[in-house]
PLY file of the C-alpha trace (Angstrom):
ply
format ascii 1.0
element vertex 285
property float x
property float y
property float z
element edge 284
property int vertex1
property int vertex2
end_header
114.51 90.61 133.30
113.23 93.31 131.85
111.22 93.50 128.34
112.63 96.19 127.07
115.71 96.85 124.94
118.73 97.00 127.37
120.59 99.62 125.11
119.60 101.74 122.70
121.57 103.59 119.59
122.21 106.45 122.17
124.10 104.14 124.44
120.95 104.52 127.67
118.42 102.23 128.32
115.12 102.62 126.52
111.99 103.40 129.30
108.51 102.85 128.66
105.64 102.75 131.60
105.78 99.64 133.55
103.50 96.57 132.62
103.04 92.91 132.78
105.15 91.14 130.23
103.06 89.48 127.45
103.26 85.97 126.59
102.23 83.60 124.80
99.58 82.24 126.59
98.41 86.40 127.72
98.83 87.64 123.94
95.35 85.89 122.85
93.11 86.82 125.57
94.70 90.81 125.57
93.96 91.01 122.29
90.27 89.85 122.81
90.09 91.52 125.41
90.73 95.26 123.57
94.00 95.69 125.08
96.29 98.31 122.49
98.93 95.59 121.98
102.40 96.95 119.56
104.05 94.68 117.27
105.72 94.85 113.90
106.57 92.57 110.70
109.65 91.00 110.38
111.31 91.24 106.44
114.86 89.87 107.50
115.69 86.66 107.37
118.40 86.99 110.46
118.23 85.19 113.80
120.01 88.32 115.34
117.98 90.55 114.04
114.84 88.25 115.36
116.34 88.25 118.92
117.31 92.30 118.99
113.65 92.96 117.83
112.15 90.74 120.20
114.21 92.73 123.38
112.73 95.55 122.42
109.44 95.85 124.76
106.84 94.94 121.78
104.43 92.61 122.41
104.43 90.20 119.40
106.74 90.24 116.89
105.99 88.46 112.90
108.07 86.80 110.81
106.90 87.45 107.56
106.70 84.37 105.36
104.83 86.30 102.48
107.20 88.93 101.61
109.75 89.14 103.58
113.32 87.15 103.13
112.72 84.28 105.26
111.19 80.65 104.13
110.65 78.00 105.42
114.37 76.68 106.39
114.94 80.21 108.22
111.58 79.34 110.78
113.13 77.72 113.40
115.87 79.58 113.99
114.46 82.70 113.96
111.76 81.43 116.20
114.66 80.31 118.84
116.00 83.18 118.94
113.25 85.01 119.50
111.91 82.72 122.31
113.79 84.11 125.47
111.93 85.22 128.23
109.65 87.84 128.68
110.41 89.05 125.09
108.07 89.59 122.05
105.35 87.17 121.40
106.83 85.21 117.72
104.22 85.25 115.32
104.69 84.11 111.68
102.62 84.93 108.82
102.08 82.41 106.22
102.36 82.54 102.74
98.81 80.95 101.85
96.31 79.79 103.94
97.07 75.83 103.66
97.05 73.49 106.26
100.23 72.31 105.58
101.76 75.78 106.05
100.00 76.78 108.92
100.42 73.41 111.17
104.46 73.50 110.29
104.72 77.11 111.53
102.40 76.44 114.72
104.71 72.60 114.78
107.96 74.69 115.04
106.60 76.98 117.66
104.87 80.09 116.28
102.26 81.76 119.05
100.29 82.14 116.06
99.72 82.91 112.50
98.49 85.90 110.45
96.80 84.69 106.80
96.99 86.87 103.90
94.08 87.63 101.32
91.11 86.05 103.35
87.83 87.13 101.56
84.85 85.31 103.33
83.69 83.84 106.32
84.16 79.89 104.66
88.28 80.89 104.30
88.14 81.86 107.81
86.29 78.96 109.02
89.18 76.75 107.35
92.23 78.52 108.64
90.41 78.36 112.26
90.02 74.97 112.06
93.72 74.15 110.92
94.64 75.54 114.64
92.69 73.57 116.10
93.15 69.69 116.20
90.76 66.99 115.97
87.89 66.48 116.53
87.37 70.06 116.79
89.69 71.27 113.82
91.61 69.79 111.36
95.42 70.21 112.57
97.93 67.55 112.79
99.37 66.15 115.93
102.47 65.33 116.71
103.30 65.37 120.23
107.16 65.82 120.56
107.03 69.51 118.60
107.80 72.44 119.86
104.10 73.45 119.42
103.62 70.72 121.99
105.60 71.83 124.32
108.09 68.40 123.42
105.22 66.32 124.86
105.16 67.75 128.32
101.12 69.01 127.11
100.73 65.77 126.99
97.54 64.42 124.97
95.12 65.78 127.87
96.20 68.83 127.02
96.12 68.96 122.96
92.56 69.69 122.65
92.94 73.18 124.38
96.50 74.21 122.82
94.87 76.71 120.09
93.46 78.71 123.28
96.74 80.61 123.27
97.17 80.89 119.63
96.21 83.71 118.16
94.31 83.60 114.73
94.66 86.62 112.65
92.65 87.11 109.41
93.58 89.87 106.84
91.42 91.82 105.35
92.44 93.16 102.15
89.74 93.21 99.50
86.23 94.69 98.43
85.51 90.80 98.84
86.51 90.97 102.27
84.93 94.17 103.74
82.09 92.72 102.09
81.88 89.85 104.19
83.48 91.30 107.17
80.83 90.78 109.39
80.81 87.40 108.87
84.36 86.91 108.77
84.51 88.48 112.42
81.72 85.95 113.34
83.81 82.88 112.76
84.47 81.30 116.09
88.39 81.03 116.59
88.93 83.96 114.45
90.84 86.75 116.73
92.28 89.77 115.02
90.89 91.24 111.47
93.99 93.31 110.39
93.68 95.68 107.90
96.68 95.34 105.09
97.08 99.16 103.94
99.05 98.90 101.15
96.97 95.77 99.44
93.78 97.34 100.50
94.33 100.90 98.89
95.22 99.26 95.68
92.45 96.82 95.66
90.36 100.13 96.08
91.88 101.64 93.55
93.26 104.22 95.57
97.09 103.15 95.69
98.57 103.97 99.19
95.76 106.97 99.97
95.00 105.98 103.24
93.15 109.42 103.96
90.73 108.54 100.68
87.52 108.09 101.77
87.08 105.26 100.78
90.37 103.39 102.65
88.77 105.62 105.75
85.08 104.07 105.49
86.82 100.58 105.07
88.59 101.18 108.34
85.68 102.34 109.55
83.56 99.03 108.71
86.68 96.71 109.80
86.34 98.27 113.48
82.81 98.31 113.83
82.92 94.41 112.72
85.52 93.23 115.43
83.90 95.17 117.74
80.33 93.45 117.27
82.08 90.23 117.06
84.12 91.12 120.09
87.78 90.57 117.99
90.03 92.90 118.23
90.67 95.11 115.09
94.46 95.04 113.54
96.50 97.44 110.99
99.85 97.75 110.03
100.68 101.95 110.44
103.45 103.46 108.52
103.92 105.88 110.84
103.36 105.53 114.71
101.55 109.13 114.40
98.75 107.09 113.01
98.01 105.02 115.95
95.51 107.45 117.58
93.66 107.69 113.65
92.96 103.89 113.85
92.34 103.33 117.61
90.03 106.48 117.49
88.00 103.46 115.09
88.40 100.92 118.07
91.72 99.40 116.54
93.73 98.07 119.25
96.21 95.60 117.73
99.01 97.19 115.72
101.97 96.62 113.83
104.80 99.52 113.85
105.75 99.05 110.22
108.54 96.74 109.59
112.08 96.38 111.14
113.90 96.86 107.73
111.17 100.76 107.75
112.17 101.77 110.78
115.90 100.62 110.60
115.96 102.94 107.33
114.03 106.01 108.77
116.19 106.01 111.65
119.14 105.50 109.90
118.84 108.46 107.54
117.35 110.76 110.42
120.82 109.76 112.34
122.56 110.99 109.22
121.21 113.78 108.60
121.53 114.90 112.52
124.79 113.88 112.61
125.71 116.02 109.01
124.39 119.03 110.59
125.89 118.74 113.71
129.06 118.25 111.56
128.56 122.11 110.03
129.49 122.73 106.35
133.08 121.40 105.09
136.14 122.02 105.82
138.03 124.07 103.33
141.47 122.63 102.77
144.62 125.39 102.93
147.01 124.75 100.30
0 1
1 2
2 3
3 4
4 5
5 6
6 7
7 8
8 9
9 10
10 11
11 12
12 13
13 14
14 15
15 16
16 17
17 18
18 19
19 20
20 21
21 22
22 23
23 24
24 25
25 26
26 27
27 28
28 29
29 30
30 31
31 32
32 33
33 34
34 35
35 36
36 37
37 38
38 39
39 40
40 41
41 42
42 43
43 44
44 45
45 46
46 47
47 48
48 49
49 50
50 51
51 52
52 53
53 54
54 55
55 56
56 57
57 58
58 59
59 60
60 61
61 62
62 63
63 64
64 65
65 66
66 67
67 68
68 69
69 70
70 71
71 72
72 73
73 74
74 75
75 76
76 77
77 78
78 79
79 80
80 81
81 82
82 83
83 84
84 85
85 86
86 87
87 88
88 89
89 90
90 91
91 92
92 93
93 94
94 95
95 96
96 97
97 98
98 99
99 100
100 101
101 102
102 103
103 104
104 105
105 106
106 107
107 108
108 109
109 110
110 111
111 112
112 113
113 114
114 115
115 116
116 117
117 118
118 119
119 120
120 121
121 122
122 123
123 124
124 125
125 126
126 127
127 128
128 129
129 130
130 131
131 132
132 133
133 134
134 135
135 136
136 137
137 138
138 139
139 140
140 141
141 142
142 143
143 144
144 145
145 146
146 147
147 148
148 149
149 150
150 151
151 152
152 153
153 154
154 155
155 156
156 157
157 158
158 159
159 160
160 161
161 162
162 163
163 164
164 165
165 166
166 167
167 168
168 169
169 170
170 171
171 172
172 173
173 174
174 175
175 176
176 177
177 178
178 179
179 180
180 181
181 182
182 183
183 184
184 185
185 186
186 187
187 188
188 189
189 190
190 191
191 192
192 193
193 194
194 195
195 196
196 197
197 198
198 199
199 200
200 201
201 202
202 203
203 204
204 205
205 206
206 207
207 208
208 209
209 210
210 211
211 212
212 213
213 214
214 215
215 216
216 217
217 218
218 219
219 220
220 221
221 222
222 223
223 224
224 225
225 226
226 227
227 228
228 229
229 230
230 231
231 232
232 233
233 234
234 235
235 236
236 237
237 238
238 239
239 240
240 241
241 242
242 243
243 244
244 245
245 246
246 247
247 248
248 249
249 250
250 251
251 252
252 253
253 254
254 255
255 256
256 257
257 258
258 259
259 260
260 261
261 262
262 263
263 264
264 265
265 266
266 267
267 268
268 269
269 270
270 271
271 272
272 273
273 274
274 275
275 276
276 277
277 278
278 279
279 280
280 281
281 282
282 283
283 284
């Protein structure tokens, strides 16, 4: 079966270059390994919408616990439905880096977890540890989860589950680019993603991302995961601003959010289809 999206809003099948699906035991060691990997965030809190996005041809796919719709109760079923073969990669990002939070999402069968607001290397260290279970990290373990495969990993096979979980740190503060070399250091740390939107502010440059400053910090994020050998993340607004961030070694992006690019395209199709339509049609009396 094929990854990508079997239809598209033109009625033809979507085409991309051919490439090995990703999955979720691949998704960790591309990442690592520098590979551009596509994604995007999740706001909905709808099952459909999980399993339409995750047909698509990305390679991961979040469902975002922080500020999107969803909770807690909406988890597993979007995870199901996103679990088909050779489909997107189900991440979930977390509301706060707790334990708690992050072992239910990895319990119910997230490929990994993205944790918001992480400003030094000792935060990182934690959230590393809570995806990896004892006596190595601090996770839970319950056997018959989805995380565990219902058993079949069977308790040989615990101690190496986290290899193909993928950690992702954000950084989104002067705290954070501060310690961002250490921060990329932590062992079990994969992706530092860059937060735009939380990082301009906490700049004091709301949404500039051509500021100088934002630029620098992008600048300092890449150079870190590269050094560290991570793999740099951002969320883009705009897919034009791919080549921007992988120009700075960035290789792990997020294409906005479904509900951004359900709108854009949305109001692009309406305003093609008004034109096409020519001006009104003046009524005869």
């Amino acid at each position: 079966m094929s990854r990508h999206c079997s239809k598209c809003a033109a009625g033809k099948p979507a085409t991309a270059p051919s490439r090995e699906p990703t999955t979720p035991a691949s998704l960790r060691q591309r990442a690592l390994a520098g590979e551009p990997l596509f994604g995007t965030f999740l706001f909905s809190d709808s099952p459909f919408v999980a399993e339409v996005v995750a047909r698509c041809g990305l390679d991961w796919l979040l469902i975002d616990l922080e500020h999107g719709t969803a909770d807690s109760a909406d988890l597993l079923p979007m995870l199901l439905a996103a679990s088909a073969p050779d489909t997107a990669v189900a991440l979930v990002r977390v509301e706060t880096g707790e334990r708690i939070r992050i072992g239910r999402a990895l319990d119910l069968g997230a490929q990994g977890v993205m944790v918001p607001q992480i400003h030094s290397a000792e935060q990182a260290h934690q959230v590393a540890r809570w995806l990896r279970t004892q006596p190595d990290g601090e996770r839970g373990i319950a056997l018959f989860t989805r995380g565990m495969d219902f058993g079949t990993v069977g308790h040989a096979g615990v101690a190496k589950r986290h290899e193909d979980l993928t950690c992702i740190v954000q950084i989104e503060s002067p705290a954070a680019l501060e310690a961002v070399d250490e921060i990329g250091a932590v062992e079990g740390v994969d992706v530092l993603f860059i937060g735009p939107t939380d990082l301009t502010h906490a700049l004091g440059i709301p949404g500039q991302i051509e500021h100088p400053l934002y630029r620098a910090a992008v600048t300092r994020v890449g150079q870190a995961a590269k050094a560290a050998g991570k793999a740099a993340g951002v969320l883009v607004w705009n897919p034009e601003d791919v080549g921007g961030y992988a120009a700075e070694g960035f290789t792990f992006f997020s294409i906005s959010s479904e509900v951004s690019v359900l709108d854009k395209a949305l109001r692009a199709g309406l305003g093609s289809a008004r034109r096409a339509a020519g001006p009104p049609i003046e009524a005869e009396f």
